[in-house]
MDAnalysis code that builds the backbone (N, CA, C; Angstrom):
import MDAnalysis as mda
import numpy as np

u = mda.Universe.empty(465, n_residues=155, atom_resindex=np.repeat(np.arange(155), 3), trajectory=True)
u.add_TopologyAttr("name", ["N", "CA", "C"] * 155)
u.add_TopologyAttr("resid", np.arange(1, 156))
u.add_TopologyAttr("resname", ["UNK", "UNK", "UNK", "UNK", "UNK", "UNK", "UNK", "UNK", "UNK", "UNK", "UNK", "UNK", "UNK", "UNK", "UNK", "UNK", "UNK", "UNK", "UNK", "UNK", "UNK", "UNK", "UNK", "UNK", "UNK", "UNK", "UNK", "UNK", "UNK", "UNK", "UNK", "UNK", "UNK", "UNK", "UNK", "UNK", "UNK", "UNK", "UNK", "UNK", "UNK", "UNK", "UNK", "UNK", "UNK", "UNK", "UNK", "UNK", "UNK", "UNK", "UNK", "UNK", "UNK", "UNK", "UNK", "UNK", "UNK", "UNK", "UNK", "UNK", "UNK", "UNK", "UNK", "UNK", "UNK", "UNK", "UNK", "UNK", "UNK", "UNK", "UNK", "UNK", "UNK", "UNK", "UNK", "UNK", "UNK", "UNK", "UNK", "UNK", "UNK", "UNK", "UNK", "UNK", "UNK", "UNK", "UNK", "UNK", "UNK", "UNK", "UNK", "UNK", "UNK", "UNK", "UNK", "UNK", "UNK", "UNK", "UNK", "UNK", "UNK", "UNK", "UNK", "UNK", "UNK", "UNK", "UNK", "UNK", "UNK", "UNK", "UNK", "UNK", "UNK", "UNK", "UNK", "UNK", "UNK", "UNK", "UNK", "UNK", "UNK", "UNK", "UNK", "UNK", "UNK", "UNK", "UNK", "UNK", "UNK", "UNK", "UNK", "UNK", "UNK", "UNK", "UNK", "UNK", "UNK", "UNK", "UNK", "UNK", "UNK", "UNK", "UNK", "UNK", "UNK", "UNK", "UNK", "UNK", "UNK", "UNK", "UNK", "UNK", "UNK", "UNK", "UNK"])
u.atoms.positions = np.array([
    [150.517, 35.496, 207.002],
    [150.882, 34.214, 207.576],
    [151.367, 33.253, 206.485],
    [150.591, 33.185, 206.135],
    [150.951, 32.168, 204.336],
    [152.228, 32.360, 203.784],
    [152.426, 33.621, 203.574],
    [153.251, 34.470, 202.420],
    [154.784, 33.993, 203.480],
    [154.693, 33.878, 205.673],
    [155.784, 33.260, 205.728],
    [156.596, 32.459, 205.232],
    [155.061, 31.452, 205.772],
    [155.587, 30.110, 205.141],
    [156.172, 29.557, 204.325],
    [155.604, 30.520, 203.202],
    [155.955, 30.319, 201.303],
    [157.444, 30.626, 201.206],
    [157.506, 31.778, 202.058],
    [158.881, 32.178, 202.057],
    [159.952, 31.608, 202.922],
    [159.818, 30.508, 203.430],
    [160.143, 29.852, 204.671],
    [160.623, 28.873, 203.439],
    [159.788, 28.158, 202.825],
    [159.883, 26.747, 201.934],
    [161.032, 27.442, 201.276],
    [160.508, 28.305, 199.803],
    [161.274, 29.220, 199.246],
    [162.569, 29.438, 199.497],
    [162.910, 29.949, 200.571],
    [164.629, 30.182, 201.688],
    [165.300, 28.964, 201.505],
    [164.565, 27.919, 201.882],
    [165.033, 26.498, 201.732],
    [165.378, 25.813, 200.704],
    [164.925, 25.815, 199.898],
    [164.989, 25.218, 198.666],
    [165.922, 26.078, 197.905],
    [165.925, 27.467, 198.202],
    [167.376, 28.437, 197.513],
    [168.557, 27.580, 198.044],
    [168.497, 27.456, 199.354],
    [169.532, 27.495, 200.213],
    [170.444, 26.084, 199.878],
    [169.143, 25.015, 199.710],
    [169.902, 23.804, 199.414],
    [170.435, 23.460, 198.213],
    [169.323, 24.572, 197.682],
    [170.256, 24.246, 195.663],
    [171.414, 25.067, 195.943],
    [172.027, 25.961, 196.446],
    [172.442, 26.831, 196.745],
    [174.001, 25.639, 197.243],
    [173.866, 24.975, 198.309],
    [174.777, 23.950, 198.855],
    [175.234, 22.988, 197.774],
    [174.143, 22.155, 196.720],
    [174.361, 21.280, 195.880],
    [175.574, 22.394, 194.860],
    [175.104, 23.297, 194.851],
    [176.086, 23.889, 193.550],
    [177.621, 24.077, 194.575],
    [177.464, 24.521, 195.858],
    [179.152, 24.826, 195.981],
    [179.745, 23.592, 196.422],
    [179.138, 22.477, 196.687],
    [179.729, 21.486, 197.457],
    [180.209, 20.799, 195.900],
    [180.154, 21.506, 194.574],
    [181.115, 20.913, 193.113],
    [180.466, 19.460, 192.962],
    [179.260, 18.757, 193.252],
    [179.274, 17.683, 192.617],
    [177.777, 17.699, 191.734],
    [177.586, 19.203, 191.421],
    [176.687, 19.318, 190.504],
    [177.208, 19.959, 188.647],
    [176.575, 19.245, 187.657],
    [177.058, 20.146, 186.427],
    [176.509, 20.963, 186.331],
    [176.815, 21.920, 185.307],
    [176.492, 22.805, 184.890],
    [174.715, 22.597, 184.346],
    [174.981, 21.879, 183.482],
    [173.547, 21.720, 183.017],
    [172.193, 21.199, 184.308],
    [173.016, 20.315, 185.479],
    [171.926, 20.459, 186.464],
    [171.468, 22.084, 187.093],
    [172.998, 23.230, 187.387],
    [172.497, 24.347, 187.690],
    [171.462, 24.906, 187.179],
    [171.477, 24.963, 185.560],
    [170.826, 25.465, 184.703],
    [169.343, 24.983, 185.039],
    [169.775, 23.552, 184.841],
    [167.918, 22.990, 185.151],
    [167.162, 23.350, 186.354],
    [168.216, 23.901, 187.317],
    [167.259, 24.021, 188.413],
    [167.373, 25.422, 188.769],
    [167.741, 26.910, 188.126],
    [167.341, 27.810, 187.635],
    [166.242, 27.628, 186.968],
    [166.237, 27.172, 185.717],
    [165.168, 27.282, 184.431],
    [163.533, 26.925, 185.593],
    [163.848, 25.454, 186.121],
    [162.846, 25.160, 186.850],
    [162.543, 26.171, 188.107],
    [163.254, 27.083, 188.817],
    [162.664, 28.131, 189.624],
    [162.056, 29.061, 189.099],
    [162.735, 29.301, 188.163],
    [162.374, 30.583, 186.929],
    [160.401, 30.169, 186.556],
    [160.317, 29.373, 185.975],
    [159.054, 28.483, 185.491],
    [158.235, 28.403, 187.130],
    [159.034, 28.035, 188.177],
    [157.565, 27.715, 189.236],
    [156.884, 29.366, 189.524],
    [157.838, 30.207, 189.432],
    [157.310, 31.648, 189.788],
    [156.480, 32.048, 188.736],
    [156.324, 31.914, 187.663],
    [156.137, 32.430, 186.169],
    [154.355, 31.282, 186.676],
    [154.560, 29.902, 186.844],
    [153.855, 29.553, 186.620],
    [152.815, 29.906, 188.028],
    [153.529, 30.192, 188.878],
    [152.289, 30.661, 190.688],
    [151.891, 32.043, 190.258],
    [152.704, 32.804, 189.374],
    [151.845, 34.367, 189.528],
    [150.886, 33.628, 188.562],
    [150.690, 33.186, 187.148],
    [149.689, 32.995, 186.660],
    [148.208, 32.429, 187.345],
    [148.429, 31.355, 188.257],
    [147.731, 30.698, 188.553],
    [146.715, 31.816, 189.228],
    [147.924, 32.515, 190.140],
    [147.324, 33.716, 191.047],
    [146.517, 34.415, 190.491],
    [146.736, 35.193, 189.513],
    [146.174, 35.537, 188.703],
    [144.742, 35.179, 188.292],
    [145.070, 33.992, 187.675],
    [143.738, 33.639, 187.141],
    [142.613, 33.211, 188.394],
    [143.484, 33.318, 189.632],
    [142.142, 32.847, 191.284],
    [141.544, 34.189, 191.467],
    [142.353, 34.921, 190.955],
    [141.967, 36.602, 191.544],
    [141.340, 36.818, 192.704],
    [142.060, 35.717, 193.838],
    [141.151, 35.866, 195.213],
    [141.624, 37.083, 196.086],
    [140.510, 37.777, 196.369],
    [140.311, 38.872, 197.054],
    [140.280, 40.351, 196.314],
    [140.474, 41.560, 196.687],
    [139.813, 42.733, 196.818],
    [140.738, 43.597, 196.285],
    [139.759, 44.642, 195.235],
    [140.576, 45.787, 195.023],
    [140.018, 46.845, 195.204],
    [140.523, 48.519, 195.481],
    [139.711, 49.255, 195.971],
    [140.445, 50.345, 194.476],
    [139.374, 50.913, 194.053],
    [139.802, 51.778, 192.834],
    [139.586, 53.187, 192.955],
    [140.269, 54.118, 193.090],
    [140.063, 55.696, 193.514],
    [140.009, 56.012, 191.918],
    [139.142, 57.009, 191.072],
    [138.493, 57.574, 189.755],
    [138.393, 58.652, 189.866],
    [139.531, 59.789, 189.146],
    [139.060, 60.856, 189.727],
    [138.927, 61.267, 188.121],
    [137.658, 62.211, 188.344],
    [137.118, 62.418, 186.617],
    [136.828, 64.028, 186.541],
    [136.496, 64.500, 185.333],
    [136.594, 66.120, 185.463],
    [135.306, 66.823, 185.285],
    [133.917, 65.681, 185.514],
    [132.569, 66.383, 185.403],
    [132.283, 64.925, 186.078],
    [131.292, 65.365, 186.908],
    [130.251, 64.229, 187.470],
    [129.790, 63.229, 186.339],
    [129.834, 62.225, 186.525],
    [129.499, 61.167, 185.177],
    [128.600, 60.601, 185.166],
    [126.821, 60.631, 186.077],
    [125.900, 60.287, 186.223],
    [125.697, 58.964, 185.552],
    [125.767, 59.171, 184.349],
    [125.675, 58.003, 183.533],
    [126.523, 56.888, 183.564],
    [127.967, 57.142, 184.028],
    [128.905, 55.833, 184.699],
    [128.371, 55.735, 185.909],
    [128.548, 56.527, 186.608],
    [127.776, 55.939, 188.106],
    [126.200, 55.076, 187.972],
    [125.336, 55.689, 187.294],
    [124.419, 54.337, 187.412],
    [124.831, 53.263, 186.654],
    [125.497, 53.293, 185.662],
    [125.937, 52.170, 184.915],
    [126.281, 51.473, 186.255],
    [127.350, 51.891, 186.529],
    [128.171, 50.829, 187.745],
    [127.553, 50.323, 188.903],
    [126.789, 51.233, 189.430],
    [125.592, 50.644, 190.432],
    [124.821, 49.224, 189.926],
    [124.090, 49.709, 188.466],
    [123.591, 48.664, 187.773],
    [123.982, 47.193, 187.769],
    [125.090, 47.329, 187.342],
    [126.142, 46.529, 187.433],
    [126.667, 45.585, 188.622],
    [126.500, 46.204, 189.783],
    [126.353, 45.326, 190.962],
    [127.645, 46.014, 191.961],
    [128.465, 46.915, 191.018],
    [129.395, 47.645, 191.491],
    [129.115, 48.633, 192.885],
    [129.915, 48.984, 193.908],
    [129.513, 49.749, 195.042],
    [130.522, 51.255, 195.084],
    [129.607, 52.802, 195.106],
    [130.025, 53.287, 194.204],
    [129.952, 54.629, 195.263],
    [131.069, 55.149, 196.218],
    [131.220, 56.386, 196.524],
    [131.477, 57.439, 195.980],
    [130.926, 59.034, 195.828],
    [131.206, 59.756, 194.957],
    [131.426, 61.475, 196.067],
    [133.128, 61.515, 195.449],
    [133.151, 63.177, 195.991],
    [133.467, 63.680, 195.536],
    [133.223, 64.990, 195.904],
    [133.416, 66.007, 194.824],
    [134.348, 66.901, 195.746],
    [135.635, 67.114, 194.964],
    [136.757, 67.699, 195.535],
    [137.335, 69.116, 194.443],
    [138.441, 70.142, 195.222],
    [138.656, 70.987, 194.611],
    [140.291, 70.854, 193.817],
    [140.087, 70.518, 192.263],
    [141.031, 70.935, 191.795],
    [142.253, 71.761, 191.316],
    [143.090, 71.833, 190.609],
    [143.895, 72.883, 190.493],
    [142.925, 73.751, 189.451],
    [142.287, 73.573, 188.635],
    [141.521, 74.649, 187.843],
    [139.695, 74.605, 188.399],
    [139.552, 73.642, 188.604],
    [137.986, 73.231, 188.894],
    [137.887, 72.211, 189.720],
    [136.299, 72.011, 190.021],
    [136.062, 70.820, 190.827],
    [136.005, 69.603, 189.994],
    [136.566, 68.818, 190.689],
    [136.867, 67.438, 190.277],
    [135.699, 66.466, 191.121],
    [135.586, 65.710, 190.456],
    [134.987, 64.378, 191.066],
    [135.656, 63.137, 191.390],
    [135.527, 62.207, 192.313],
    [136.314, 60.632, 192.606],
    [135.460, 59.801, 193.164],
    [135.121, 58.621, 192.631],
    [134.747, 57.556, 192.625],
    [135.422, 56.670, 193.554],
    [134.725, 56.117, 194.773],
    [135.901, 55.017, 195.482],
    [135.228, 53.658, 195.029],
    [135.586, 52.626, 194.599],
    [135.032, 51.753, 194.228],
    [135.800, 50.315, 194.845],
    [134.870, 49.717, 195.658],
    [135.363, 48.026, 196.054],
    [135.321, 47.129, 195.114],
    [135.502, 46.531, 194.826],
    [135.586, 45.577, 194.069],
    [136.060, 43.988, 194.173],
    [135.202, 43.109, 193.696],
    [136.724, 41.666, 193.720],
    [137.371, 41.642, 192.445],
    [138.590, 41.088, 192.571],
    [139.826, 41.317, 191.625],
    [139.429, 40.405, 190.068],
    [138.354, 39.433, 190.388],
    [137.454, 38.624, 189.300],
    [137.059, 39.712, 188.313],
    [136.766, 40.929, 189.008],
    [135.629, 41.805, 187.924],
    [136.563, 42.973, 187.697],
    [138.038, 43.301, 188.011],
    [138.789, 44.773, 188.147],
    [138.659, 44.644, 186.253],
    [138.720, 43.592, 185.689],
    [138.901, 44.312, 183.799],
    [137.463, 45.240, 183.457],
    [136.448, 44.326, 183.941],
    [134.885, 44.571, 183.444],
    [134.766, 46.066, 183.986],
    [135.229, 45.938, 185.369],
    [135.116, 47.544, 185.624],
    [135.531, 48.670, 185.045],
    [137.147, 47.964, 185.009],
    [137.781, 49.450, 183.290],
    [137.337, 49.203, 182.191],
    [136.948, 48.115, 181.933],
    [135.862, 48.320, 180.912],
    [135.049, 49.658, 180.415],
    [134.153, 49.476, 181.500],
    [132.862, 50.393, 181.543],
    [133.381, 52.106, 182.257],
    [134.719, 51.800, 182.845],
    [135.234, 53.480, 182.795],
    [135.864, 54.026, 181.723],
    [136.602, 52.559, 180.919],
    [137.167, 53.588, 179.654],
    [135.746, 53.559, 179.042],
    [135.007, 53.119, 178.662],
    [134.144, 53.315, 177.889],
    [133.057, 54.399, 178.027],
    [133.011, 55.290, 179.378],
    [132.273, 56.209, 179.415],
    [133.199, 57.541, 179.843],
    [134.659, 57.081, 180.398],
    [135.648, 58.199, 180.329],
    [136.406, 57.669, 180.158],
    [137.283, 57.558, 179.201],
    [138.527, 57.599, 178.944],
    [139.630, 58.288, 179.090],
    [139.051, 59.170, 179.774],
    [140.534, 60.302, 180.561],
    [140.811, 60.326, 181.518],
    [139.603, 59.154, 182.840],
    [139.650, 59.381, 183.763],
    [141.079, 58.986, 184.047],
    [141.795, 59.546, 185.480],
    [142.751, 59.399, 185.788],
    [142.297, 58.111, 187.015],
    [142.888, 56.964, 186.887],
    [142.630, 55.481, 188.361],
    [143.804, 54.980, 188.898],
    [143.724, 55.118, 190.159],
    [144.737, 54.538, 190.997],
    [144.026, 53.262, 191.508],
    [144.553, 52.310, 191.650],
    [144.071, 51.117, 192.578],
    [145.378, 50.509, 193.271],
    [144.466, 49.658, 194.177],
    [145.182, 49.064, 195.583],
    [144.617, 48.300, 196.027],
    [145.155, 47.155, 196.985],
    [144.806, 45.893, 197.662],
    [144.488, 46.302, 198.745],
    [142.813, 46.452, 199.391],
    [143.469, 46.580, 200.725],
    [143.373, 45.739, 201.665],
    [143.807, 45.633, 202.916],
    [144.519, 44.808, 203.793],
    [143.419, 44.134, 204.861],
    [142.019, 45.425, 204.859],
    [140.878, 45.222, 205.880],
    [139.951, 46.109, 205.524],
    [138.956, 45.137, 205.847],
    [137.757, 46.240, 205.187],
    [136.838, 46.012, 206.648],
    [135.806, 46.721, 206.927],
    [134.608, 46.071, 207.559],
    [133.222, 46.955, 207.344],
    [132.162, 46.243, 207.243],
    [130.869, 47.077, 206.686],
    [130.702, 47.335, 205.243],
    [130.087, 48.699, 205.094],
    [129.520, 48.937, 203.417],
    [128.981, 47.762, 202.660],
    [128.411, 48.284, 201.526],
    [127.639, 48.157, 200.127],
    [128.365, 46.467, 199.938],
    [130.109, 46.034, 199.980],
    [130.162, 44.993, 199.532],
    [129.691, 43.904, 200.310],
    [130.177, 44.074, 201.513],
    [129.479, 43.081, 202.876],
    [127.793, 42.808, 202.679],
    [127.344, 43.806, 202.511],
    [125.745, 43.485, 202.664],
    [125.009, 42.667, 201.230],
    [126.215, 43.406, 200.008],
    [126.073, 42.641, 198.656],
    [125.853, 41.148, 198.693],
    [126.913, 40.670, 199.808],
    [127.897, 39.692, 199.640],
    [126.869, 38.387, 200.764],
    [125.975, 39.460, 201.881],
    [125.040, 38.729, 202.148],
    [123.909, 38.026, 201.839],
    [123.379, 39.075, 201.028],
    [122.229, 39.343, 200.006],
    [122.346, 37.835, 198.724],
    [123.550, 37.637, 198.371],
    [123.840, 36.525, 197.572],
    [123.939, 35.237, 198.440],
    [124.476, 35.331, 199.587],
    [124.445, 34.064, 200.420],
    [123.195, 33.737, 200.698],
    [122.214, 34.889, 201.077],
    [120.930, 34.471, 201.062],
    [120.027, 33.717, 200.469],
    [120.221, 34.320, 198.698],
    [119.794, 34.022, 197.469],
    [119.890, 32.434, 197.328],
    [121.227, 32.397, 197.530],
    [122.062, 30.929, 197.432],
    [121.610, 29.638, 198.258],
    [121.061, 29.966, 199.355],
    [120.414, 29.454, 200.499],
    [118.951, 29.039, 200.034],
    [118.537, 30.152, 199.813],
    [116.924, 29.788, 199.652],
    [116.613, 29.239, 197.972],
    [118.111, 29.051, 197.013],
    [117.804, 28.167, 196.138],
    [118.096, 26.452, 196.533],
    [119.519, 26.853, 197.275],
    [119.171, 25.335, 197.651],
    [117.693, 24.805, 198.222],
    [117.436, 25.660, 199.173],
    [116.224, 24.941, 199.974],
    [115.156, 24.705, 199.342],
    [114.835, 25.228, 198.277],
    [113.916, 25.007, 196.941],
    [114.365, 23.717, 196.302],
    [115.248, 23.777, 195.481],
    [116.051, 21.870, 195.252],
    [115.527, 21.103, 196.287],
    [116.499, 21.389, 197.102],
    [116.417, 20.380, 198.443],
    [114.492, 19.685, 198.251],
    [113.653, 20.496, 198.708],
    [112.579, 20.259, 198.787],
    [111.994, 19.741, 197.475],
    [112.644, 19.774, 196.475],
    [111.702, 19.010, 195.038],
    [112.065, 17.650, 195.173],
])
């Protein structure tokens, strides 16, 4: 829905700089400025994006021995951590499905290069989730959060 809109404004604002330049009563150096300045608002919205890292990534890990020791690491960690064991072209392989929010996707390769570094990771945004390990995580903290206020509250 958003991403219309954005692209709705976006269309518009091409369209009219777009008119100012053929209707000839713009210079050159205004074109430029208002390139340079589109150039800069995109440069400057992916950053921002970036740094909100709002919402979800889902990370598939496929590794070439069960890694016990990354998997509890990552559990530890607060990470939510499916594990199968599938048949490779020479041997059985293992894969990790891992949810995640996009706040923690470095910390997580972190702690996979650091206990495999060969693993092979695909990741992806996905679109809908419902249930599992992050939902109930995600309650478990609202809870927490609740019954500290109500502790404040009451002093």
């Amino acid at each position: 829905m958003y991403a219309s809109v954005f692209g709705f404004v976006e269309a518009l604002i091409y369209v009219f700089g777009l008119s100012l330049v053929f209707s000839g009563d713009q210079s050159t150096l205004a074109m430029v400025v208002y390139a340079v300045g589109f150039g800069v608002g995109i440069i400057l919205g992916s950053y921002i994006e970036s740094r909100l890292a709002i919402g979800y990534t889902t990370f598939l890990v496929n590794l070439m021995t069960k890694n016990e020791e990354l998997i509890n690491r990552l559990r530890q960690e607060g990470f939510g951590v499916t594990v199968y064991q599938g048949e490779g072209r020479d041997s059985a392989r293992y894969r990790l499905d891992i949810l995640t929010k996009r706040s923690r996707e470095e910390e997580l390769l972190a702690f996979i290069e650091e206990y495999e570094p060969r693993a092979f990771i695909i990741s992806y945004e996905p679109r809908k989730f419902k249930g599992g390990f992050l939902l109930k995580a995600m309650k478990k903290q609202k809870q927490k959060q609740k019954a500290k206020a109500d502790i404040t509250s009451t002093k």
